[in-house]
N, CA, C and O of each residue as an XYZ file, in Angstrom:
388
protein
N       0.857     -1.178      0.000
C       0.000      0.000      0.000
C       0.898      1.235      0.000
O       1.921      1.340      0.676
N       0.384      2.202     -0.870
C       1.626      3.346     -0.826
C       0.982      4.501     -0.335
O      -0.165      4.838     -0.629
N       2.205      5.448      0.869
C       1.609      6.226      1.255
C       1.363      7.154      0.942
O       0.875      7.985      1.707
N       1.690      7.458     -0.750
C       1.313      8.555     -1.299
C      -0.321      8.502     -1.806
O      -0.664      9.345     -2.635
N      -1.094      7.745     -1.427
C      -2.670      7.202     -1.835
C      -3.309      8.391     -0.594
O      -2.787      8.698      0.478
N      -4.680      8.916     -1.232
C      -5.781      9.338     -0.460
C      -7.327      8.424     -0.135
O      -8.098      7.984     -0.987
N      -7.411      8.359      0.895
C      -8.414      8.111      0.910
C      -9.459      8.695      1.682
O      -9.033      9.366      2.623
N     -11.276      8.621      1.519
C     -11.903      9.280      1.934
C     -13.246      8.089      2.645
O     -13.666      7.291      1.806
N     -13.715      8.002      3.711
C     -14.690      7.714      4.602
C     -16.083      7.327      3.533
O     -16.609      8.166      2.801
N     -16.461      6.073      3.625
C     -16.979      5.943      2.162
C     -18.832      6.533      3.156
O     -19.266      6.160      4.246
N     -19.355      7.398      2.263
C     -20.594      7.980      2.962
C     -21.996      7.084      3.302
O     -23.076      7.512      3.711
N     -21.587      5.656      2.982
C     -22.566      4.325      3.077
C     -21.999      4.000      4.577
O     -22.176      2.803      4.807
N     -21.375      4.676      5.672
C     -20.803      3.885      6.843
C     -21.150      4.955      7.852
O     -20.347      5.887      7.817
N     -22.138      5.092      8.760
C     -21.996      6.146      9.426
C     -21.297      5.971     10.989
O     -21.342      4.982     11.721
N     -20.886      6.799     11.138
C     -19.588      6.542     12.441
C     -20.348      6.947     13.667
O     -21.314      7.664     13.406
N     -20.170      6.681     14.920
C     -20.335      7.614     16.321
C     -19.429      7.189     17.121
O     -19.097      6.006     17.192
N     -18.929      8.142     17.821
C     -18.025      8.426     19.050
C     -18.672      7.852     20.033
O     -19.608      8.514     20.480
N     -18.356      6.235     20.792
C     -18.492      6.327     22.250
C     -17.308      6.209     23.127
O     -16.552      5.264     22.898
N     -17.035      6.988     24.059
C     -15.879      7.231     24.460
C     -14.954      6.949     23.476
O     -15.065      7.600     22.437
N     -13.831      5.916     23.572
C     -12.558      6.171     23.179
C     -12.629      5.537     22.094
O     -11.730      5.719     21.274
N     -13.945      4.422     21.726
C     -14.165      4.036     20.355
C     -15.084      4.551     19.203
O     -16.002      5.326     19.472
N     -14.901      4.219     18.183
C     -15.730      4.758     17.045
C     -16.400      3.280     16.474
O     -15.697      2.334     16.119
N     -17.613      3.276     16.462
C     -18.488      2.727     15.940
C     -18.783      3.029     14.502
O     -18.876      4.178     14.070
N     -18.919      1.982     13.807
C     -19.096      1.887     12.076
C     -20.661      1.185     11.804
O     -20.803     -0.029     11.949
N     -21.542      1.862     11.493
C     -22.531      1.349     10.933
C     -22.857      1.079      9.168
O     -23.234      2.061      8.527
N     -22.794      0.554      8.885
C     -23.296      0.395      6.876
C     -24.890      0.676      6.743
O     -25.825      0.152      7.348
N     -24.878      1.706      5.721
C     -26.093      1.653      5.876
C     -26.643      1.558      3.941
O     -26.226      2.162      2.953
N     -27.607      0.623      4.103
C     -28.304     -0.146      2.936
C     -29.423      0.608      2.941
O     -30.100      0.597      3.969
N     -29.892      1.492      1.696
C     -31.287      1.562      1.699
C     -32.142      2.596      2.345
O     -33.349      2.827      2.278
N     -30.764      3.371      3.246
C     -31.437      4.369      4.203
C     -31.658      3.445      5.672
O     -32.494      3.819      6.494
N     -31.065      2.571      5.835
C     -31.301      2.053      7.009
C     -29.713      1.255      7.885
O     -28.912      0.499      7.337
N     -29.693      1.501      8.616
C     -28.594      0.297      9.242
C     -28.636     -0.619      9.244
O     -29.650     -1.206      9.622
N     -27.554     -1.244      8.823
C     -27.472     -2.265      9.043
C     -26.522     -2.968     10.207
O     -25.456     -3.566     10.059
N     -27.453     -2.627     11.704
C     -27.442     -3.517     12.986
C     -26.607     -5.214     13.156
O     -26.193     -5.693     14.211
N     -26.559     -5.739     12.019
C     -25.943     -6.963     12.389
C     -24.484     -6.759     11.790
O     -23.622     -7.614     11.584
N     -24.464     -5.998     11.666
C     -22.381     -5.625     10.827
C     -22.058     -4.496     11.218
O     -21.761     -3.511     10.543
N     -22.134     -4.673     12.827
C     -21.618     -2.973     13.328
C     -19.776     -3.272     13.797
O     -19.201     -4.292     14.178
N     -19.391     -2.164     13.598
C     -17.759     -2.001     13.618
C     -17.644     -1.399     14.925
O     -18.325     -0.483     15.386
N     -16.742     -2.000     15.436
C     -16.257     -0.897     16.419
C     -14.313     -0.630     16.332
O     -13.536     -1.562     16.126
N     -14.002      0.402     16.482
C     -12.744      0.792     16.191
C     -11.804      1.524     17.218
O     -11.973      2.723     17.438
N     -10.912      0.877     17.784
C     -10.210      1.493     18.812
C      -9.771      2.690     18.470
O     -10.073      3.405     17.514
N      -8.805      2.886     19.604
C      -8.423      4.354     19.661
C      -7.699      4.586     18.908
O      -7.653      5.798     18.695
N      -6.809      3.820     18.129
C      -5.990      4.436     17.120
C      -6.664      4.197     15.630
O      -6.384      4.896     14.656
N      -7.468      3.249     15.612
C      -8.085      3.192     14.214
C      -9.203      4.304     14.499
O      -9.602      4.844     13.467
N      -9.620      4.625     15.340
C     -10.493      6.049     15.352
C      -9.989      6.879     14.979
O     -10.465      7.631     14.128
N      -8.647      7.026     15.604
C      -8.075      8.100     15.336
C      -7.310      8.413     13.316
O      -6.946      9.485     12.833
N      -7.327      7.160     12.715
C      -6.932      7.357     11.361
C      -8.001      7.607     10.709
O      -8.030      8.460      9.822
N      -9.364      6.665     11.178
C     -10.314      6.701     10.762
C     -10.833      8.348     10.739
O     -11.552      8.591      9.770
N     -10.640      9.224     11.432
C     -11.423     10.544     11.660
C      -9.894     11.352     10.632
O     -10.297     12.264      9.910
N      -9.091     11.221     10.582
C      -8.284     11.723      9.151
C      -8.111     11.419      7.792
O      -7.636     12.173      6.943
N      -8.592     10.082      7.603
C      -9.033     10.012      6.040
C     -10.091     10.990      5.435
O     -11.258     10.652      5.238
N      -9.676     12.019      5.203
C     -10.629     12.975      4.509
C     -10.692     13.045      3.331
O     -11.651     13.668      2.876
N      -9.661     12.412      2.336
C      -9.940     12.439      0.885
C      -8.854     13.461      1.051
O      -8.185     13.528      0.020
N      -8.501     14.169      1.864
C      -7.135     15.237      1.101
C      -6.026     14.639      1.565
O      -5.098     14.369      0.803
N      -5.994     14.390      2.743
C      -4.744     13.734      3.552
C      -4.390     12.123      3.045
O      -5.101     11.119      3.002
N      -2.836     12.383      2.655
C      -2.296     11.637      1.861
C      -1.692     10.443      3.591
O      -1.483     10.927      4.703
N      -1.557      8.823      3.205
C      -1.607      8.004      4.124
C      -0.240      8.516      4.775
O      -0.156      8.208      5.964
N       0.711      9.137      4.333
C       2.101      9.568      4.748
C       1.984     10.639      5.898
O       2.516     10.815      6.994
N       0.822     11.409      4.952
C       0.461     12.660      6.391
C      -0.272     11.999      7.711
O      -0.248     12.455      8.855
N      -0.888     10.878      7.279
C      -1.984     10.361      8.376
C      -0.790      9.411      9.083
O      -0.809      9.183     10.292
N      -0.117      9.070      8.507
C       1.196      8.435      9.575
C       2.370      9.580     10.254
O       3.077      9.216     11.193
N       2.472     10.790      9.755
C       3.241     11.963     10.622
C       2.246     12.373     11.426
O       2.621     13.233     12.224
N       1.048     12.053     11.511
C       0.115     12.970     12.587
C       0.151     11.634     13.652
O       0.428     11.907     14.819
N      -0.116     10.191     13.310
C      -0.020      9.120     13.979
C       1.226      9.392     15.125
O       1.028      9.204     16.326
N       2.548      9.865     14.572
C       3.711      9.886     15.680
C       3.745     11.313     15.600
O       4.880     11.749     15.795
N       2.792     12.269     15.355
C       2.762     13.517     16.302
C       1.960     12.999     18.032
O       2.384     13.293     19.149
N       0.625     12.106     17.648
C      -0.211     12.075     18.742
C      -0.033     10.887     19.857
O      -0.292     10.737     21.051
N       0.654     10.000     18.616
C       1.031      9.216     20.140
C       2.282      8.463     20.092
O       2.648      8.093     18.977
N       3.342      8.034     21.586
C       4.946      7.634     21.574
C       5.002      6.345     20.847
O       4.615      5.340     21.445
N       5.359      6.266     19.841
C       5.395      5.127     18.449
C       7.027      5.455     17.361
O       7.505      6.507     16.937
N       7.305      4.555     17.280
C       8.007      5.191     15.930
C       7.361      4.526     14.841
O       6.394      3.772     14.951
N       8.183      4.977     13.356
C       7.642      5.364     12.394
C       7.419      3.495     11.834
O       6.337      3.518     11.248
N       7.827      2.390     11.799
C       7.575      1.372     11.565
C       6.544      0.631     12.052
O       5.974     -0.308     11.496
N       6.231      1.345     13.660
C       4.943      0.780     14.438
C       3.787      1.407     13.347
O       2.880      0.735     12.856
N       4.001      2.647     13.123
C       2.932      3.844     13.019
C       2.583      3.141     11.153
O       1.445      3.374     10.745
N       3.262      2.586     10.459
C       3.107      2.650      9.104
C       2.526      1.166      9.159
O       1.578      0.955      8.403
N       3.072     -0.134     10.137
C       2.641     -1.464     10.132
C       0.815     -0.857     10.727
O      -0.062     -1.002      9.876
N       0.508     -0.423     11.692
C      -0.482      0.218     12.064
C      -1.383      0.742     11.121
O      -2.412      0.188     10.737
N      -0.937      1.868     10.754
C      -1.857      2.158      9.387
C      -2.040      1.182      8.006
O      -3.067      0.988      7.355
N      -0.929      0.740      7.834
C      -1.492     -0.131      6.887
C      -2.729     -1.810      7.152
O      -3.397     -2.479      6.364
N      -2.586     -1.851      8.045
C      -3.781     -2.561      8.827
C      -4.971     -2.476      9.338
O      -5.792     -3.365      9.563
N      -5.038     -0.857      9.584
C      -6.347     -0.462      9.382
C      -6.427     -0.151      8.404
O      -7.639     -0.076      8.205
N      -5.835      0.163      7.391
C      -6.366      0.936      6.349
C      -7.398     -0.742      5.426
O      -8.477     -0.876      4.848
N      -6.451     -1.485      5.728
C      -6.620     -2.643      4.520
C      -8.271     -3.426      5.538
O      -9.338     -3.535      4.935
N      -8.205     -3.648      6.300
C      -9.026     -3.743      7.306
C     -10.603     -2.881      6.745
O     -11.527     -3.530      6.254
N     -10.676     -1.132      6.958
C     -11.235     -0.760      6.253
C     -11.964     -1.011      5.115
O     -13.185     -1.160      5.061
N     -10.941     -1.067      3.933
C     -11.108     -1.707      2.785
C     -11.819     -2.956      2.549
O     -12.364     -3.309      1.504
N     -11.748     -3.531      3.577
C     -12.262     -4.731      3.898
C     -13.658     -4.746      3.511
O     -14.190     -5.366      2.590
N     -14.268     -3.801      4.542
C     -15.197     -3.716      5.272
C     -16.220     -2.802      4.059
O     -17.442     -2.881      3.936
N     -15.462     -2.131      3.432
C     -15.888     -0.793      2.613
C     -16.029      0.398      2.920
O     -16.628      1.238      2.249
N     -15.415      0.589      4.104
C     -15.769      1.425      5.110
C     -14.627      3.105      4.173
O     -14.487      4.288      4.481
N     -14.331      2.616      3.530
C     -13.405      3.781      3.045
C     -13.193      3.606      1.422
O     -13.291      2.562      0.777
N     -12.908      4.792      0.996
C     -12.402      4.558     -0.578
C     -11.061      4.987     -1.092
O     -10.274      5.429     -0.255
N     -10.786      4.940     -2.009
C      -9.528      5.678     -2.447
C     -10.044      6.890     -3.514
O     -11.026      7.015     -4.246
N      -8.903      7.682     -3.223
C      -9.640      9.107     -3.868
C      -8.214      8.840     -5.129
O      -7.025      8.552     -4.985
N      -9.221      9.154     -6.516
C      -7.705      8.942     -7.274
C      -7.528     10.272     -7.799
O      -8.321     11.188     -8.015
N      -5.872     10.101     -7.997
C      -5.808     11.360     -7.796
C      -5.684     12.344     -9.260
O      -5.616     13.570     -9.175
């Protein structure tokens, strides 16, 4: 996965904050779908709430070891695991560029 890629929060997944996790809902049809809910720790919350479609995966890994004591091999094995994870799920897209 290269970190020069954008990606953006695909608008079929709606998110909520409970405490320190982020919850992923899919939603089909205008409705949730309740039996495939995500939940996402604190650091996949935390990538998860910077995929904006502008921020390139390189920037979302310098903000990763701005916010928390990691170096840069934790922070890139990390992101690339949620990211692909994500992808998984559909929970995100790639913005081309």
């Amino acid at each position: 996965m290269e970190l020069s890629k954008r990606y953006v929060r695909d608008e079929k997944m709606v998110s909520r904050r409970i405490g320190p996790e982020m919850i992923l809902v899919p939603v089909h049809r205008d409705v949730g779908d309740l039996d495939n809910v995500y939940s996402l720790n604190e650091t996949a919350s935390f990538i998860w709430s910077h995929l904006d479609g502008k921020k390139t995966l390189e920037q979302v890994r310098d903000l990763l070891l701005q916010e928390y004591d990691t170096d840069q091999g934790k922070a890139e094995d990390d992101l690339r695991r949620y990211i692909g994870q994500l992808l998984e799920i559909r929970g995100i897209r790639e913005i081309e560029s």
